[in-house]
N, C-alpha and C positions, 0 to 999 in steps of 0.2 A: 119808375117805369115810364118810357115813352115812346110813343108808335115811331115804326122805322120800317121802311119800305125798301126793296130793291130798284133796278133801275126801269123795270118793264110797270109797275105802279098797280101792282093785282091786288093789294091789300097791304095796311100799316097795323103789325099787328103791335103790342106792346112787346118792349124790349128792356132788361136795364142794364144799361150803358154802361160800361169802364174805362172811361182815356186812360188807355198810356203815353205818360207824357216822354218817360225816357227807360231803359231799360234796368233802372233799378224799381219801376215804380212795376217789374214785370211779374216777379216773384209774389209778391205780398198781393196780389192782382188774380194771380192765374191761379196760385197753387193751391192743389185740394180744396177748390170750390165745385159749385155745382154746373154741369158740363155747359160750355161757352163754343164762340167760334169767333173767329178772327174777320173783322171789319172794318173794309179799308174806304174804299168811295162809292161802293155799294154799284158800281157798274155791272154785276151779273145783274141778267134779268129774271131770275127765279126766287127760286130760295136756298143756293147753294151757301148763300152768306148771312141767311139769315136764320134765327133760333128761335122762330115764334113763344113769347111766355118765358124767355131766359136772358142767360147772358149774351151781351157783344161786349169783343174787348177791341174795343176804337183804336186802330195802329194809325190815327193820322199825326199822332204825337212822334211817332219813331220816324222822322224824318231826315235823319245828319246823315251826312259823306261822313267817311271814319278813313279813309286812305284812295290815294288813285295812284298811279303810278306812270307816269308822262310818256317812257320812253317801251312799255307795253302794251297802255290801256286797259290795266285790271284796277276795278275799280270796286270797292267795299262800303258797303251803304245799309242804313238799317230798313226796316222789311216798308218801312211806311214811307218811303221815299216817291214821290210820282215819277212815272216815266217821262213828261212833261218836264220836269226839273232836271234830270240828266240831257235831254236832247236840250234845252236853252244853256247850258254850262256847258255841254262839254263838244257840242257840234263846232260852234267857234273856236275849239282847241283841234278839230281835226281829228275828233272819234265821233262816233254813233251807236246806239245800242243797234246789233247785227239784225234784228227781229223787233217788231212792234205792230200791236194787230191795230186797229179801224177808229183807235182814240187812244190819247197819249194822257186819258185821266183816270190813270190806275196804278193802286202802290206796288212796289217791284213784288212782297208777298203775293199781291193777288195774282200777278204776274206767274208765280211760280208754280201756284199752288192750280192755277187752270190753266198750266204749260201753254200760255195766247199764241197765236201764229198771226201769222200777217199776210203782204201780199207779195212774198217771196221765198213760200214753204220750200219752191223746189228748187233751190241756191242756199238757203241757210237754215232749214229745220223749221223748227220750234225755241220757243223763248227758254227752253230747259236743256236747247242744244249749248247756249254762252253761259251758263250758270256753273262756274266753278268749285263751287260751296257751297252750304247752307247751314247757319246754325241754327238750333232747334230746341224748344223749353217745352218740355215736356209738362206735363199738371202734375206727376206723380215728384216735380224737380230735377227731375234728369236733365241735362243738356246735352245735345249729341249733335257734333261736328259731320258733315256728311258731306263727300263728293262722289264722282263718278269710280275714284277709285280708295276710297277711302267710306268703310260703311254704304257699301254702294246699294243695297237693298233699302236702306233709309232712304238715299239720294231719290232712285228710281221711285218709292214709294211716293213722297213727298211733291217732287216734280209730278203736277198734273192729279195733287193726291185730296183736292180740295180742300186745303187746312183742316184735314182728320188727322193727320200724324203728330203735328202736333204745333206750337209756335213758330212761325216764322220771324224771329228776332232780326235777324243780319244774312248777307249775300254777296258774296263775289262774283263779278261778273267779269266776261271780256267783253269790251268794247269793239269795233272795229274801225280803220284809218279811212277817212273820208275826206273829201277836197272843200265838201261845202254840202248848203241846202239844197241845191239846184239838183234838176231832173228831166233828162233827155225823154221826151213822152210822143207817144204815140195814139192816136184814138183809132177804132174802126168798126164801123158797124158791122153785124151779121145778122143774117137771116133767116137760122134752124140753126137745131141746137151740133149737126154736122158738121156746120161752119164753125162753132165757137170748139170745137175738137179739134178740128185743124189748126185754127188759128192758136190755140191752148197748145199743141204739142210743136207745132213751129218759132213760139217763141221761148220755150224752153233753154234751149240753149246759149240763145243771142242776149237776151234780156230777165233783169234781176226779179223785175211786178210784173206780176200777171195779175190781171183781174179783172170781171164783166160784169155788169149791168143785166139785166135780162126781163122781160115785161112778161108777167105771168097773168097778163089780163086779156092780150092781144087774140088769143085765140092761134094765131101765128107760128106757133110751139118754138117755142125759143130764141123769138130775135132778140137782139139787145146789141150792146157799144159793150168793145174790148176796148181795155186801156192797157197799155205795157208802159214801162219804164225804165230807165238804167241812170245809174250818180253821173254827174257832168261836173265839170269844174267851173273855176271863172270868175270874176266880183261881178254883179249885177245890185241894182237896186232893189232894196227886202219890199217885198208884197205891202201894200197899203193894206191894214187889220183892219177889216167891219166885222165887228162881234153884232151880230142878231139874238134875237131872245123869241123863244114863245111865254111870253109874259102872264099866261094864265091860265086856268084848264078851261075847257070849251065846254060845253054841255054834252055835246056829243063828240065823238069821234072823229076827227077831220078826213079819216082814212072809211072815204063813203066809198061803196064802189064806181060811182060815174065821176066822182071826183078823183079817183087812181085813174079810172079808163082815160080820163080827158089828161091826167097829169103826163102818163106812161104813153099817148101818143104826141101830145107836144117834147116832151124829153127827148123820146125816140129821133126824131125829127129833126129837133135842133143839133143833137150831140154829132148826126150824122151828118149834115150840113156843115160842122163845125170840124171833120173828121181830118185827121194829119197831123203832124210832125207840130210839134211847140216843146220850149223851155218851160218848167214850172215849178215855183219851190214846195218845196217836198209837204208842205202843211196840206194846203188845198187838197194833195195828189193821196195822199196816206192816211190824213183824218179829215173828212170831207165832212164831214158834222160838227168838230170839233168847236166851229166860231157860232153854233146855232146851239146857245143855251137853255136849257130845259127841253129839247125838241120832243120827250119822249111826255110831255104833255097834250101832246097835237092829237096824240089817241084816245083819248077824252079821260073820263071820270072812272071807268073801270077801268085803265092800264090796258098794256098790251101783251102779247106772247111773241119770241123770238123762236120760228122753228128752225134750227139747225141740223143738217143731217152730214155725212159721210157716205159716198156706197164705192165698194170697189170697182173700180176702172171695167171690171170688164160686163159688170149689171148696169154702169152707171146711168149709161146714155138711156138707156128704156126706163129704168127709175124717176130719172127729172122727171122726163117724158109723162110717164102717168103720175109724177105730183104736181105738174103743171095745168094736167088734163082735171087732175079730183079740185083744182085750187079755183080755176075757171067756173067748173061745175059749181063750185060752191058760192060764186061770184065773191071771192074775197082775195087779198092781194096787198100787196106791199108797194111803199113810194120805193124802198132801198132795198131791190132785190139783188142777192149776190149768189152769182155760179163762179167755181174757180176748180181749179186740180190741185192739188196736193204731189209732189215728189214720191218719187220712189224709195221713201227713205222707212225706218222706223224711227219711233218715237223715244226717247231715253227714257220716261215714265209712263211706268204699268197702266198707269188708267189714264193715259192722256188722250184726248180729243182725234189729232190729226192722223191721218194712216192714206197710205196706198191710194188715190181716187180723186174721186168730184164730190165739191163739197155745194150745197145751196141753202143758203141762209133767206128767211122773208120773218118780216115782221105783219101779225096780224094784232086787229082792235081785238080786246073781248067783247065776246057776243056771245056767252054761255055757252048751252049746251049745242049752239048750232058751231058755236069753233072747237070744243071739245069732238063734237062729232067728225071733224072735217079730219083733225088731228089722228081720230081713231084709224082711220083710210091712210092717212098717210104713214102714219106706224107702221100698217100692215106694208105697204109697200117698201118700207126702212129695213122690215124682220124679214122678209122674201131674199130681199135682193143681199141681203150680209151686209148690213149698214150699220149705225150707231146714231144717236146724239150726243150733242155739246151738253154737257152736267153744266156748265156755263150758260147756258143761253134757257135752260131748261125748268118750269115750272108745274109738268105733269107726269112725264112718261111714264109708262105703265114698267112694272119692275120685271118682268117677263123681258123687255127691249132692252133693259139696263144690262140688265144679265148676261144675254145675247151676246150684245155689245161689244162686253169687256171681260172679255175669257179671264183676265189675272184677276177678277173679283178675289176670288177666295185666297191667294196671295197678299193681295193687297193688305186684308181686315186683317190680317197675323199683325199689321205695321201701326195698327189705328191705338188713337189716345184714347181711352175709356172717358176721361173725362171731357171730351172734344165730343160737339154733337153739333146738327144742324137742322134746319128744315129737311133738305134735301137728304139726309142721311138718315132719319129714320124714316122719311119714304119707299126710300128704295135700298138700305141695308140692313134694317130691323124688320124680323116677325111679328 
């Protein structure tokens, strides 16, 4: 047994560990043991990955390409492949995975299994819109092959089904044709949350990213910097890599609130001073964290909580509105506040994250029962307005919001592995 934490850092609790190293070592590993869950780089911030007192079966072992196909872009990989490793292979050949959410350090499993989105939900879906396949190892031994049209109640189950249905061994994906890394961008500040709606639904159609910044400290109610995007072509010379590190936990939390207020009006400032038209490779623009190692140290000794929400489009705008207003109030707050919209699309898996709306992601420190508290306010305002969270991002929600949420619960659990279990799942699926 050894302690193993997710990526928000709330508690290590004991785990014992299974590498799989290839998928014959998958059988003698999984089958008819006592109930596991699949763990990949451990980037959820909760405990959707993790099985406090039990099994992990480590898929960083299942890492091969098994097939690509040049002149389509379908491309078969096992479940533990990073998304990082597909975009340095095959961007130089002139594909890209069509979806990739805010870090490219995640196995294509995890990928699946919490349908990720990115910052082009309302052009390409969800990460379970390019998934053409799934194979699937069941603990009871079963293997079940599943697409959209093929076992499609597995498919949908699976996609967005948090590794409860069952193995993620292998995946087909489609790729899509790209010219290169580069990215025709935009920046622009705005000044209520009015403006980033305008600006949100005007660049809809013209450009691929959307996504905002938003200072939940300001008082200001919703200023923040819009960034858009669209692929360019061209050879330019590749970005000079400065990888950063927070090289150690801090004692306390670096996320004080006057050191947000000072951070989030200097940002503010510069970004909009800085505002206009530039070329940028798609790294900086897409995983803005990604060269700043260990960052989720910088929250100190106790970790931190990712609140992620959803509300439909037409509650949205008064929603933020009062979780900005209860966030203030609470003087707490986020360096990486994110508001964005979601497409008008649905989601291919029953219990997937993404839907209809505005979405606002904040990271806060723990500080006990006074963020627990904060959180309860914000619930209520998530349950009012017809909202949900990210089971991804998620380390408390009350099972009442779960519920709410995700009307195909009771659907879903006809699909679940008995012997698949999680933190998160007897939280919020068990009596």
């Amino acid at each position: 047994m050894r302690p193993v934490s997710s990526w928000g850092r709330l508690d290590a609790n004991l785990h014992q560990v299974v590498s799989l190293r290839d998928q014959a070592d998958i059988r003698d590993s999984v089958l008819e043991k006592e109930p596991g869950i699949a763990y990949g780089m451990g980037r959820s911030y909760g405990d959707v990955c993790l099985n406090p007192g039990g099994l992990l079966w480590s898929t960083a072992g299942l890492d091969h390409f098994i097939a690509f196909d040049e002149a389509t872009g379908v491309l078969t990989c096992e479940a533990g492949v990073l998304l990082e490793d597909i975009q340095e292979n095959f961007i130089r050949r002139g594909w890209t995975l069509p979806v990739t959410p805010g870090t490219r350090q995640i196995t294509i499993g995890g990928a699946i299994a919490n349908d990720v989105h990115g910052k082009n939900h309302h052009v390409a879906g969800s990460f379970g819109d390019h998934v053409r396949r799934i194979r699937l190892f069941r603990t009871d031994g079963e293997t079940i092959d599943c697409a959209p049209s093929e076992h499609s109640g597995w498919f949908s189950a699976t996609v967005g089904g948090m590794g409860l249905t069952g193995l993620i061994v292998e995946a087909e994906l489609q790729l899509k044709r790209i010219d290169g890394p580069w990215l025709d961008t935009e920046t622009l500040a705005y000044g209520n949350l009015d403006e980033f709606f305008a600006l949100s639904d005007a660049s809809e159609t013209d450009w691929e990213h959307t996504v905002s910044w938003v200072d939940g400290l300001s008082g200001e109610w919703g200023r923040g910097i819009f960034m858009r995007a669209n692929p360019v072509g061209g050879e330019r010379p590749g970005p000079r890599k400065v990888t950063l590190s927070v090289p150690f936990t801090p004692p306390v939390s670096l996320a004080h609130p006057g050191i947000l207020r000072c951070f989030n009006a200097v940002y503010y400032k510069f970004k909009k001073y800085r505002a206009g038209r530039a070329v940028a490779h798609n790294v900086p623009f897409l995983y803005p964290l990604d060269n700043i190692r260990e960052w989720n140290r910088a929250y100190g000794p106790e970790g931190f909580f990712q609140y992620q929400s959803v509300i439909p489009r037409e509650t949205g705008k008064d929603a933020v509105h009062a979780m900005l207003d209860e966030i203030v109030r609470a003087r707490e707050g986020s360096f990486l506040a994110v508001l964005k919209t979601f497409g008008k699309r649905d989601a291919v898996g029953m219990m997937s994250f993404p839907r209809p709306g505005v979405t606002l992601a904040m990271d806060f420190p723990n500080r006990g029962a006074r963020t627990r508290a904060l959180f309860e306010r914000l619930d209520a305002i998530v349950m009012q307005a017809g909202g949900r969270l990210y089971p991804a991002k998620d380390a408390r929600m009350p099972k009442s919001l779960f519920e709410a949420g995700y009307p195909r619960l009771e659907e879903f659990l006809k699909y679940r592995d008995s012997g698949i279990a999680s933190g998160l799942s007897r939280r919020l699926m068990e009596s």
